[in-house]
CHARMM-style PDB file with segment names, atoms N, HN, CA, C and O in Angstrom:
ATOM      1  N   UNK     1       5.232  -4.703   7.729  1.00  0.00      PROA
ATOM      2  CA  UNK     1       3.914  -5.180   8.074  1.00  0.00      PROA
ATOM      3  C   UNK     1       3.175  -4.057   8.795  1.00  0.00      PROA
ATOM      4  O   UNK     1       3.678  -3.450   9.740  1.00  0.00      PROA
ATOM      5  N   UNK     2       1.777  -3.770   8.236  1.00  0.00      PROA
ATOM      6  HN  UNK     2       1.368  -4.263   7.468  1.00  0.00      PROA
ATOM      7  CA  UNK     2       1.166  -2.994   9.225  1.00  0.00      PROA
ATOM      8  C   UNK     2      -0.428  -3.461   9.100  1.00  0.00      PROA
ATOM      9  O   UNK     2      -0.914  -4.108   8.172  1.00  0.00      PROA
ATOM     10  N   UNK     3      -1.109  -2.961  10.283  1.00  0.00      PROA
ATOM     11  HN  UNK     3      -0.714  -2.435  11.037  1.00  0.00      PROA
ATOM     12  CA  UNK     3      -2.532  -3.351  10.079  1.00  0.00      PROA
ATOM     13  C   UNK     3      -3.523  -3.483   9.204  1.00  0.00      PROA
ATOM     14  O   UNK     3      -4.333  -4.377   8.958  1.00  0.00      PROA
ATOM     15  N   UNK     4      -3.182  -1.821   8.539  1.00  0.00      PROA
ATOM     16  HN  UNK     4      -2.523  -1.095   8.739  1.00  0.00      PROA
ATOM     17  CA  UNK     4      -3.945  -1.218   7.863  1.00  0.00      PROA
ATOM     18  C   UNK     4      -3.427  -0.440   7.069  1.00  0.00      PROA
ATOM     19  O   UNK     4      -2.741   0.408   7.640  1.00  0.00      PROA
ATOM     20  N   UNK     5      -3.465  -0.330   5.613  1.00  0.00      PROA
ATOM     21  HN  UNK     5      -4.022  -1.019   5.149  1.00  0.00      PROA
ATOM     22  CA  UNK     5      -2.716   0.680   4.636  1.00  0.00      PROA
ATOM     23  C   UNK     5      -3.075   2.210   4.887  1.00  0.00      PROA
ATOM     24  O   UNK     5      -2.441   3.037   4.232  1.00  0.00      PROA
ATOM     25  N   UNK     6      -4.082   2.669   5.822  1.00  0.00      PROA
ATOM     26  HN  UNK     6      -4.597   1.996   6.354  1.00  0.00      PROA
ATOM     27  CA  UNK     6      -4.186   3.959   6.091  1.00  0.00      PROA
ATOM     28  C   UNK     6      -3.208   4.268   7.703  1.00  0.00      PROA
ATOM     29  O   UNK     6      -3.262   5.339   8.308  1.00  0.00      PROA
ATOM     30  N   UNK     7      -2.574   3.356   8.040  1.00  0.00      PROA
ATOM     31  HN  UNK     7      -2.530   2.486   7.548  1.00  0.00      PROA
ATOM     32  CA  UNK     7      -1.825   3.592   8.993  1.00  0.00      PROA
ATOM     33  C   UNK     7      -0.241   3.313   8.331  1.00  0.00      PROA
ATOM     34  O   UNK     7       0.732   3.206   9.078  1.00  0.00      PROA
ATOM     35  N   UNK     8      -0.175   3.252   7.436  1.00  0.00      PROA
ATOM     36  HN  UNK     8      -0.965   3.338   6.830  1.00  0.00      PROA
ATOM     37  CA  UNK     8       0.940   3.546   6.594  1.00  0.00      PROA
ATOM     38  C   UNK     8       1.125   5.206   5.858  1.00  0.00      PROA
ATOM     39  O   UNK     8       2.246   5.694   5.719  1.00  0.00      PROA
ATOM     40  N   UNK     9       0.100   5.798   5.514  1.00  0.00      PROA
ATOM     41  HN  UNK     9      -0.811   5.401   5.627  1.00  0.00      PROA
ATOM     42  CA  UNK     9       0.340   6.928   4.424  1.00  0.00      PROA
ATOM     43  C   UNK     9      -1.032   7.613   4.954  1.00  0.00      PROA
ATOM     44  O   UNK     9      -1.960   7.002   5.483  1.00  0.00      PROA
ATOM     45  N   UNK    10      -0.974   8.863   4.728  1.00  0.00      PROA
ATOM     46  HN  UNK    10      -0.220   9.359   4.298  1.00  0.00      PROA
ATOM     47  CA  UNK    10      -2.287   9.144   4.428  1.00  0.00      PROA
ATOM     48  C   UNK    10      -2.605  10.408   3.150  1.00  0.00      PROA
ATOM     49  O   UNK    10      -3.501  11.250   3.203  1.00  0.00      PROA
ATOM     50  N   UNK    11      -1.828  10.274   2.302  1.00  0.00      PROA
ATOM     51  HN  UNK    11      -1.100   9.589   2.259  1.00  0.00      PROA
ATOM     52  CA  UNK    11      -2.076  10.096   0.678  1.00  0.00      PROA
ATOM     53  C   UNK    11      -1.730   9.120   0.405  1.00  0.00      PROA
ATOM     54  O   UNK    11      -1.306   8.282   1.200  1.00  0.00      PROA
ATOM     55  N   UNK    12      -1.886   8.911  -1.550  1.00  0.00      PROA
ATOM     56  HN  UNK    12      -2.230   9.593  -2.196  1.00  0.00      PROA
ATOM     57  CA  UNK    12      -1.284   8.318  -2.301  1.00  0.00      PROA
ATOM     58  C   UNK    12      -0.260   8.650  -2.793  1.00  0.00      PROA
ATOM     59  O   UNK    12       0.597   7.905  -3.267  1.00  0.00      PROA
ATOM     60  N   UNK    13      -0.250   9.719  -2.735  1.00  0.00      PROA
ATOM     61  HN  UNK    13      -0.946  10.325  -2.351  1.00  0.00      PROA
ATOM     62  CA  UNK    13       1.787   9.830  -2.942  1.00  0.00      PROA
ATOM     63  C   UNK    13       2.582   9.338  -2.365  1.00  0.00      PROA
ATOM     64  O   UNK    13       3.449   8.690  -2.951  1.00  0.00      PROA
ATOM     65  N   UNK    14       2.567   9.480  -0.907  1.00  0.00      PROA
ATOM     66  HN  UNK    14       1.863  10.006  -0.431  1.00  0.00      PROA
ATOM     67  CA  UNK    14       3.108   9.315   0.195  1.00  0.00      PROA
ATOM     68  C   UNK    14       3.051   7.162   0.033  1.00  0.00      PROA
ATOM     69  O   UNK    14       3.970   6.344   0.085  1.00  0.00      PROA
ATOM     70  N   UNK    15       1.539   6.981  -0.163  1.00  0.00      PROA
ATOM     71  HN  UNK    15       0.793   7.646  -0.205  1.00  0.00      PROA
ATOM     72  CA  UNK    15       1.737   5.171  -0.172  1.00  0.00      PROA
ATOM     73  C   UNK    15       2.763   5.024  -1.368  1.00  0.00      PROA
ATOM     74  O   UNK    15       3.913   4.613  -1.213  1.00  0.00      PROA
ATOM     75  N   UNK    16       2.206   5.414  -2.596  1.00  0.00      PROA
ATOM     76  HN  UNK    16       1.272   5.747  -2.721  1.00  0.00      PROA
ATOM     77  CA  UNK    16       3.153   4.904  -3.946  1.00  0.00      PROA
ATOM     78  C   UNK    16       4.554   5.221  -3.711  1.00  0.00      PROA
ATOM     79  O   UNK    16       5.484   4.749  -4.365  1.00  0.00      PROA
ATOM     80  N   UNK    17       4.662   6.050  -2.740  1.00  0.00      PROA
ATOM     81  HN  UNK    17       3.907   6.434  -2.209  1.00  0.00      PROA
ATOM     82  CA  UNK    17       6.638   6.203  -2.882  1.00  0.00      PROA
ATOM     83  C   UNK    17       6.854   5.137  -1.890  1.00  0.00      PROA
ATOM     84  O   UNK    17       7.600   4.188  -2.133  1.00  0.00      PROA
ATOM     85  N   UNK    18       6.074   5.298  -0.523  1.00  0.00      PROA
ATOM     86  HN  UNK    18       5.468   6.068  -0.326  1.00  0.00      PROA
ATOM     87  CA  UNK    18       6.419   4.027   0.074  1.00  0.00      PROA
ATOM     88  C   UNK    18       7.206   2.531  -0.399  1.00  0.00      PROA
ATOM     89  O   UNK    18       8.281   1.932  -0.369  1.00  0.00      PROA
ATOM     90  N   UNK    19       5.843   2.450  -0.831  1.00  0.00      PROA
ATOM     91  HN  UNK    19       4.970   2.937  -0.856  1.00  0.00      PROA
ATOM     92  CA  UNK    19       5.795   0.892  -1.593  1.00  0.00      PROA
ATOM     93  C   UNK    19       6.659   0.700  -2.955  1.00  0.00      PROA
ATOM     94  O   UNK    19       7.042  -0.364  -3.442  1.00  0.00      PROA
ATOM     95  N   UNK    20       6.839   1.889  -3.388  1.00  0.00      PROA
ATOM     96  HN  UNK    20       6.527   2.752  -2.993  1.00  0.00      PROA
ATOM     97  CA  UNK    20       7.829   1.602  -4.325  1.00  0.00      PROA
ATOM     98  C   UNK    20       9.223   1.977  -3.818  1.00  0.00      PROA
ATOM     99  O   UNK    20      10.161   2.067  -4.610  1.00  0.00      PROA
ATOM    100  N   UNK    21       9.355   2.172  -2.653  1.00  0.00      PROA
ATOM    101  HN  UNK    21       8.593   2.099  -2.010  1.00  0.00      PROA
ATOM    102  CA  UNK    21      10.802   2.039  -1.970  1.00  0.00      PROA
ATOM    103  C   UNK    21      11.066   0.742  -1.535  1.00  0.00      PROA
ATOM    104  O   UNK    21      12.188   0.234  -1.545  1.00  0.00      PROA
ATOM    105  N   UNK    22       9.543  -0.063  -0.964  1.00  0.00      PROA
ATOM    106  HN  UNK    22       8.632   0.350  -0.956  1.00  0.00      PROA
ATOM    107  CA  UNK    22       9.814  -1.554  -0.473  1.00  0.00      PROA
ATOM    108  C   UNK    22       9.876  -2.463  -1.446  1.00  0.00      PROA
ATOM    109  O   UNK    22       9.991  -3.665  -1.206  1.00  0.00      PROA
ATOM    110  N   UNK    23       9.799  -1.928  -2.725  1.00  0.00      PROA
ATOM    111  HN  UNK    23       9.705  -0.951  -2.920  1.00  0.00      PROA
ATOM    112  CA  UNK    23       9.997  -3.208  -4.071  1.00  0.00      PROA
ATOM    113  C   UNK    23      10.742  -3.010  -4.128  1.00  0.00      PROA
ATOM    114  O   UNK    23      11.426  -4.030  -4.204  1.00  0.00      PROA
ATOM    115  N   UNK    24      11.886  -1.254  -4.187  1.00  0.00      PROA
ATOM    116  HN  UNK    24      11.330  -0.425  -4.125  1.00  0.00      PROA
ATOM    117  CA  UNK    24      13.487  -1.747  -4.866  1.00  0.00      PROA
ATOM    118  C   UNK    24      14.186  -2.442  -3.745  1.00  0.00      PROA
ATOM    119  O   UNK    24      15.266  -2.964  -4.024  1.00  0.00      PROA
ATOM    120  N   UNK    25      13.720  -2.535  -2.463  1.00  0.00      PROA
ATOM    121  HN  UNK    25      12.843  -2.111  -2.237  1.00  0.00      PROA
ATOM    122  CA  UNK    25      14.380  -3.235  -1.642  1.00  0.00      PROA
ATOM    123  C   UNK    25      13.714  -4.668  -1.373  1.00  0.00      PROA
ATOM    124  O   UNK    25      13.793  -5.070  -0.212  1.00  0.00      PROA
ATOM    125  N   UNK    26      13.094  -5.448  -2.268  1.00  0.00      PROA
ATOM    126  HN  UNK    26      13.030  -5.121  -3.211  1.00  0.00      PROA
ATOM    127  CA  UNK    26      12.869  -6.664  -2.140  1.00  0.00      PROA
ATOM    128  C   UNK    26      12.239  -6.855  -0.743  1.00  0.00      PROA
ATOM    129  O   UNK    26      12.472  -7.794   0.019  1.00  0.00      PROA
ATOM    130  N   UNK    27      11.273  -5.653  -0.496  1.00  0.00      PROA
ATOM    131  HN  UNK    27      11.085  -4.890  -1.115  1.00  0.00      PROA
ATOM    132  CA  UNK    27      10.658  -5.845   0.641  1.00  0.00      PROA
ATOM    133  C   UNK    27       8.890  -6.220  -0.094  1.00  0.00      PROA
ATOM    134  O   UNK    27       8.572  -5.571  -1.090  1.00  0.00      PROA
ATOM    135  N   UNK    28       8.208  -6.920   0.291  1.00  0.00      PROA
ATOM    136  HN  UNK    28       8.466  -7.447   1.100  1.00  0.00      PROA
ATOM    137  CA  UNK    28       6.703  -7.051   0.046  1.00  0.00      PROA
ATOM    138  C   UNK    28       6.166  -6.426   1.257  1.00  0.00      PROA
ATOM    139  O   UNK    28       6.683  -6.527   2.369  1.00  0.00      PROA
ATOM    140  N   UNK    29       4.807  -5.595   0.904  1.00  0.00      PROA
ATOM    141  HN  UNK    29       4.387  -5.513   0.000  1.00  0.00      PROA
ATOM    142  CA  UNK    29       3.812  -5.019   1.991  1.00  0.00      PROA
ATOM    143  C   UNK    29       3.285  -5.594   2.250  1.00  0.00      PROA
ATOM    144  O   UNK    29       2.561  -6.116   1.402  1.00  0.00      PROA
ATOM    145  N   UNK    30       3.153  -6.127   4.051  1.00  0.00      PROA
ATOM    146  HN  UNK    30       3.741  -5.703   4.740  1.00  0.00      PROA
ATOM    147  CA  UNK    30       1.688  -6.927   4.271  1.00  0.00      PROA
ATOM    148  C   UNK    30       0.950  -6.080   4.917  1.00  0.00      PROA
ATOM    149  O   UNK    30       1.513  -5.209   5.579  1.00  0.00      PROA
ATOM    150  N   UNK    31      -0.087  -6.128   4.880  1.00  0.00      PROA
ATOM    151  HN  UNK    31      -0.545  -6.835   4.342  1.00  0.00      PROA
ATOM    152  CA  UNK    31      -1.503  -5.630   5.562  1.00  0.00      PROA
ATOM    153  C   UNK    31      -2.347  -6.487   6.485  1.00  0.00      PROA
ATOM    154  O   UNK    31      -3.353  -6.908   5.915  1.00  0.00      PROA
ATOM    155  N   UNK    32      -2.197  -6.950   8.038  1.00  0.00      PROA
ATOM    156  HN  UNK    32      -1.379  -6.607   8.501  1.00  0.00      PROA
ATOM    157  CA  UNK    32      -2.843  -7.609   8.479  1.00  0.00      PROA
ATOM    158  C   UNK    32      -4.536  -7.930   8.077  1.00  0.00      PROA
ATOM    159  O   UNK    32      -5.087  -8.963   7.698  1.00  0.00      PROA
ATOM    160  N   UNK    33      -4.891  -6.993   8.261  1.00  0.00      PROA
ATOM    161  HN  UNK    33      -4.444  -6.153   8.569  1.00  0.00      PROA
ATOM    162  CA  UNK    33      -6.104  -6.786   8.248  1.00  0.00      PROA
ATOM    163  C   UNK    33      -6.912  -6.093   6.637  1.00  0.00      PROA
ATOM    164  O   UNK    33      -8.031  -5.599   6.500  1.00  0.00      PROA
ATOM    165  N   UNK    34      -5.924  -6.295   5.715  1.00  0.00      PROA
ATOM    166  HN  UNK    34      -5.015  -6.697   5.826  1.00  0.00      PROA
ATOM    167  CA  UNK    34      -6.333  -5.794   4.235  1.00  0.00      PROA
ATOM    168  C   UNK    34      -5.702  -6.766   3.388  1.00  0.00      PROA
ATOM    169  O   UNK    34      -4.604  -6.352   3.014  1.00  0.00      PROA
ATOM    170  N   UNK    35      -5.982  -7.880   2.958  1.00  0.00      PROA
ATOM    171  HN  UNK    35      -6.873  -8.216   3.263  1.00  0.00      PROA
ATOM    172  CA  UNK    35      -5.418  -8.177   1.990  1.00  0.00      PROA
ATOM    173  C   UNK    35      -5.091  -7.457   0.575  1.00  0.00      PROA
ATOM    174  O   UNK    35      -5.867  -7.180  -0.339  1.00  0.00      PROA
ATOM    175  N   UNK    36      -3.601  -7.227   0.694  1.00  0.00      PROA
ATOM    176  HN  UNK    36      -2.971  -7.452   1.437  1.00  0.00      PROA
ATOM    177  CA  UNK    36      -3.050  -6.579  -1.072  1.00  0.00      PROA
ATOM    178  C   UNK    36      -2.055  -7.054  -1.248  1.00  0.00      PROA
ATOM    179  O   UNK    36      -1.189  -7.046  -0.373  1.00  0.00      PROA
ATOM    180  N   UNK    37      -1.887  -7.588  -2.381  1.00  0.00      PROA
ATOM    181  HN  UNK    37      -2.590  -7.594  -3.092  1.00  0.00      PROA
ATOM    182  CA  UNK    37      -0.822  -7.964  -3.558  1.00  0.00      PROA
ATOM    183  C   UNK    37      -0.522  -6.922  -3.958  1.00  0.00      PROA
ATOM    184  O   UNK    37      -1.395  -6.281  -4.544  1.00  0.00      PROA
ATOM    185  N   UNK    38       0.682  -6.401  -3.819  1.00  0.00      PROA
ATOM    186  HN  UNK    38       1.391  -6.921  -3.343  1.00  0.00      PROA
ATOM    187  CA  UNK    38       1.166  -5.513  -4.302  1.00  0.00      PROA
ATOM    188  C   UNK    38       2.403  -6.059  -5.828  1.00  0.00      PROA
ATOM    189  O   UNK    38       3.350  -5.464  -6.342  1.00  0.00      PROA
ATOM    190  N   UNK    39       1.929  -7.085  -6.041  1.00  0.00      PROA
ATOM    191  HN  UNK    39       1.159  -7.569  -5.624  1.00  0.00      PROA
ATOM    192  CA  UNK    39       3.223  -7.511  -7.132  1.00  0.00      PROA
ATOM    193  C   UNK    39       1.804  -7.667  -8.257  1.00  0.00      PROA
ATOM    194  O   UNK    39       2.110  -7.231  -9.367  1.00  0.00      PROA
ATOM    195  N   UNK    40       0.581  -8.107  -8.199  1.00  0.00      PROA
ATOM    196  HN  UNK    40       0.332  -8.462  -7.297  1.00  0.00      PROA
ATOM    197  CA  UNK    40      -0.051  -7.812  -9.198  1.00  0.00      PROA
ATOM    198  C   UNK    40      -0.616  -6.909  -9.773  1.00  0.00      PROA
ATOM    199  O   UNK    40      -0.292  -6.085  -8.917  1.00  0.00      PROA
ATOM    200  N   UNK    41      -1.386  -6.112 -10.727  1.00  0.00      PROA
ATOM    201  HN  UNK    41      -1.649  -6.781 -11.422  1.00  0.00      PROA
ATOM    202  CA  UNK    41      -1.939  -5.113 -11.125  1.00  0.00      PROA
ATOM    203  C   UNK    41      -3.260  -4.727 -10.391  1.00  0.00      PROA
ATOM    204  O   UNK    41      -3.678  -3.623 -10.041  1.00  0.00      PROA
ATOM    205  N   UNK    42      -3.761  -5.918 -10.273  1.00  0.00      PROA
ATOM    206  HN  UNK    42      -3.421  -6.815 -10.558  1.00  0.00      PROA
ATOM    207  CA  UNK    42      -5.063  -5.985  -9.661  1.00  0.00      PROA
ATOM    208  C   UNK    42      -5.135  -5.329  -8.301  1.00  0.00      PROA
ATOM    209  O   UNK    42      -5.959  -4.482  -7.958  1.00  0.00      PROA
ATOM    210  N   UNK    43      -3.964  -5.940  -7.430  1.00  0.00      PROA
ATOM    211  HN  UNK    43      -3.295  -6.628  -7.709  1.00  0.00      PROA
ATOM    212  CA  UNK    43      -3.509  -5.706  -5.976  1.00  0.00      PROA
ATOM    213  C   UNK    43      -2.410  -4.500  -6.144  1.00  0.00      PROA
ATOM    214  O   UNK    43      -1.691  -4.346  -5.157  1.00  0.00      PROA
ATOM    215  N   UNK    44      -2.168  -3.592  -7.294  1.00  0.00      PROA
ATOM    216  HN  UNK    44      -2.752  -3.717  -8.096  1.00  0.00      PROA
ATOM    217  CA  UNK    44      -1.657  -2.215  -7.027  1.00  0.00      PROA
ATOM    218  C   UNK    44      -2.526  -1.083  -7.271  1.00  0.00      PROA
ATOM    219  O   UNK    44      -2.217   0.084  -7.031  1.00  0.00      PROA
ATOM    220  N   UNK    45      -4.113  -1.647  -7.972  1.00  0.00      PROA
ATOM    221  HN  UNK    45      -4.365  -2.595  -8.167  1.00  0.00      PROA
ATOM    222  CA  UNK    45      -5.094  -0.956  -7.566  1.00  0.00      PROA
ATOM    223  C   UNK    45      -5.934  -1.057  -6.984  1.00  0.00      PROA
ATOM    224  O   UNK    45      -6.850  -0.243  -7.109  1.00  0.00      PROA
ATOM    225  N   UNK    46      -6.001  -1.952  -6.208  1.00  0.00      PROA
ATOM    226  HN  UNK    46      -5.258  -2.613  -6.107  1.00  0.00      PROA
ATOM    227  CA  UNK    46      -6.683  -1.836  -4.812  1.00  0.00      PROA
ATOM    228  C   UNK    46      -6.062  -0.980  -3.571  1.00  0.00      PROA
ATOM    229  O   UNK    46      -6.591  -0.241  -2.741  1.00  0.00      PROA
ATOM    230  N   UNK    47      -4.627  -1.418  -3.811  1.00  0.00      PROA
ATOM    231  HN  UNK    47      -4.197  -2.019  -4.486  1.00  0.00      PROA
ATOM    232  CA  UNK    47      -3.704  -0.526  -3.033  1.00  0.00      PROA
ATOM    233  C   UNK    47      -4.134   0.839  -3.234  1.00  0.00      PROA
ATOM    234  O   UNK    47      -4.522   1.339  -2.178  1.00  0.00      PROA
ATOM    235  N   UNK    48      -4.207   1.726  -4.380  1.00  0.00      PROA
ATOM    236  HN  UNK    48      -3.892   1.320  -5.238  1.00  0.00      PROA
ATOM    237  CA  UNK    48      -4.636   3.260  -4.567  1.00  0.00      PROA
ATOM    238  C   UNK    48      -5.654   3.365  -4.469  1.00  0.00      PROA
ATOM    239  O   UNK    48      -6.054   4.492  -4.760  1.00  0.00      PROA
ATOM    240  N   UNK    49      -6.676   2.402  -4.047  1.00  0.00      PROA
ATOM    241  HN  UNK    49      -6.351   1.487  -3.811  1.00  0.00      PROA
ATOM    242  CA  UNK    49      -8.337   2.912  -3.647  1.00  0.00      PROA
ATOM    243  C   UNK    49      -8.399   2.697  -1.927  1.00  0.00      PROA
ATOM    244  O   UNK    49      -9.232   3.221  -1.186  1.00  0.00      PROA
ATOM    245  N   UNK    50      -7.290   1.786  -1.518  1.00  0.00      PROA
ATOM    246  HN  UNK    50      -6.614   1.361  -2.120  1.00  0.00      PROA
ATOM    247  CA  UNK    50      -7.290   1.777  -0.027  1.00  0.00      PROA
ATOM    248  C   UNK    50      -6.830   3.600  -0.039  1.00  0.00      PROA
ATOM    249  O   UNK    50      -7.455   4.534   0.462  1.00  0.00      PROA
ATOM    250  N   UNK    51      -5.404   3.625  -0.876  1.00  0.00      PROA
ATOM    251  HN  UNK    51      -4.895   2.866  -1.283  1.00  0.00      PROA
ATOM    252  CA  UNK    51      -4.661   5.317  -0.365  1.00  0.00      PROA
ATOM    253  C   UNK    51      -6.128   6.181  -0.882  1.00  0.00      PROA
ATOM    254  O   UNK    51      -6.340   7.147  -0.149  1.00  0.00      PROA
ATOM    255  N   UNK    52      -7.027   6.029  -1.853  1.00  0.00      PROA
ATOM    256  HN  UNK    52      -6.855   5.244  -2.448  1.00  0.00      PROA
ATOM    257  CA  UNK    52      -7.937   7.189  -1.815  1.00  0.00      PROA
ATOM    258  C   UNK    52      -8.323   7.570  -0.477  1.00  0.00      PROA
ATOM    259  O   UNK    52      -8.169   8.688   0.015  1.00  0.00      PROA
ATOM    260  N   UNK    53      -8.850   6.526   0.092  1.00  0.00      PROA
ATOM    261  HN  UNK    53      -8.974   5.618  -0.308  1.00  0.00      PROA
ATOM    262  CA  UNK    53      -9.705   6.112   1.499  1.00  0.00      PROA
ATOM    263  C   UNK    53      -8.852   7.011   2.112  1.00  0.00      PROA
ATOM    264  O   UNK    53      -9.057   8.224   2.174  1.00  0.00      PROA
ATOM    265  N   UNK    54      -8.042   6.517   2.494  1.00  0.00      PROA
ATOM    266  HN  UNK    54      -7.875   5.532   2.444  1.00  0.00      PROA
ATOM    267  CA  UNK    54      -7.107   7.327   3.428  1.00  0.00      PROA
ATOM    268  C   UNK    54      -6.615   8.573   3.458  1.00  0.00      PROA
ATOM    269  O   UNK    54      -5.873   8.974   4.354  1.00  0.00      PROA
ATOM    270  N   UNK    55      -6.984   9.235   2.518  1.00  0.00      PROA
ATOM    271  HN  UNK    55      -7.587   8.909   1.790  1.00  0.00      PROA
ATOM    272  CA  UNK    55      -6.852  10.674   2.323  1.00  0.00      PROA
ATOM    273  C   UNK    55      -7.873  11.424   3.196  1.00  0.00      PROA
ATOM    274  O   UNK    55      -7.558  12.299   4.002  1.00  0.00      PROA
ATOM    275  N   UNK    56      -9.467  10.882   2.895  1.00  0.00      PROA
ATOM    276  HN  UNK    56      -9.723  10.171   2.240  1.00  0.00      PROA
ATOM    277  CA  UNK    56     -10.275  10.890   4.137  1.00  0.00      PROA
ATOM    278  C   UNK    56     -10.923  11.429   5.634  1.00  0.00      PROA
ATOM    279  OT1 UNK    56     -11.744  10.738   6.237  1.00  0.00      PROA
TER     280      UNK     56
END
């Protein structure tokens, strides 16, 4: 769990390996303050326009 997906990564490399370390471990990302689905398509590209942001 974290607030904000730019206080997780600040690329998208850095988020996509993340988050694809917390799927092989049956972990889901929450974002207090960002809603993302990270199990749908929709909510794994919102996820890479939050990591654009955050490059920033």
């Amino acid at each position: 769990m974290v607030t904000r997906v730019d206080r997780l990564a600040r690329s998208i490399r850095d988020l996509q390996d993340t988050v694809y370390t917390l799927n092989q471990r049956g972990i889901t990302l929450r974002a207090t303050e960002q809603p993302v689905d990270t199990r749908s398509a929709a909510g794994k590209a919102f996820l890479d326009m939050l990591g654009v942001f955050a490059e920033f």
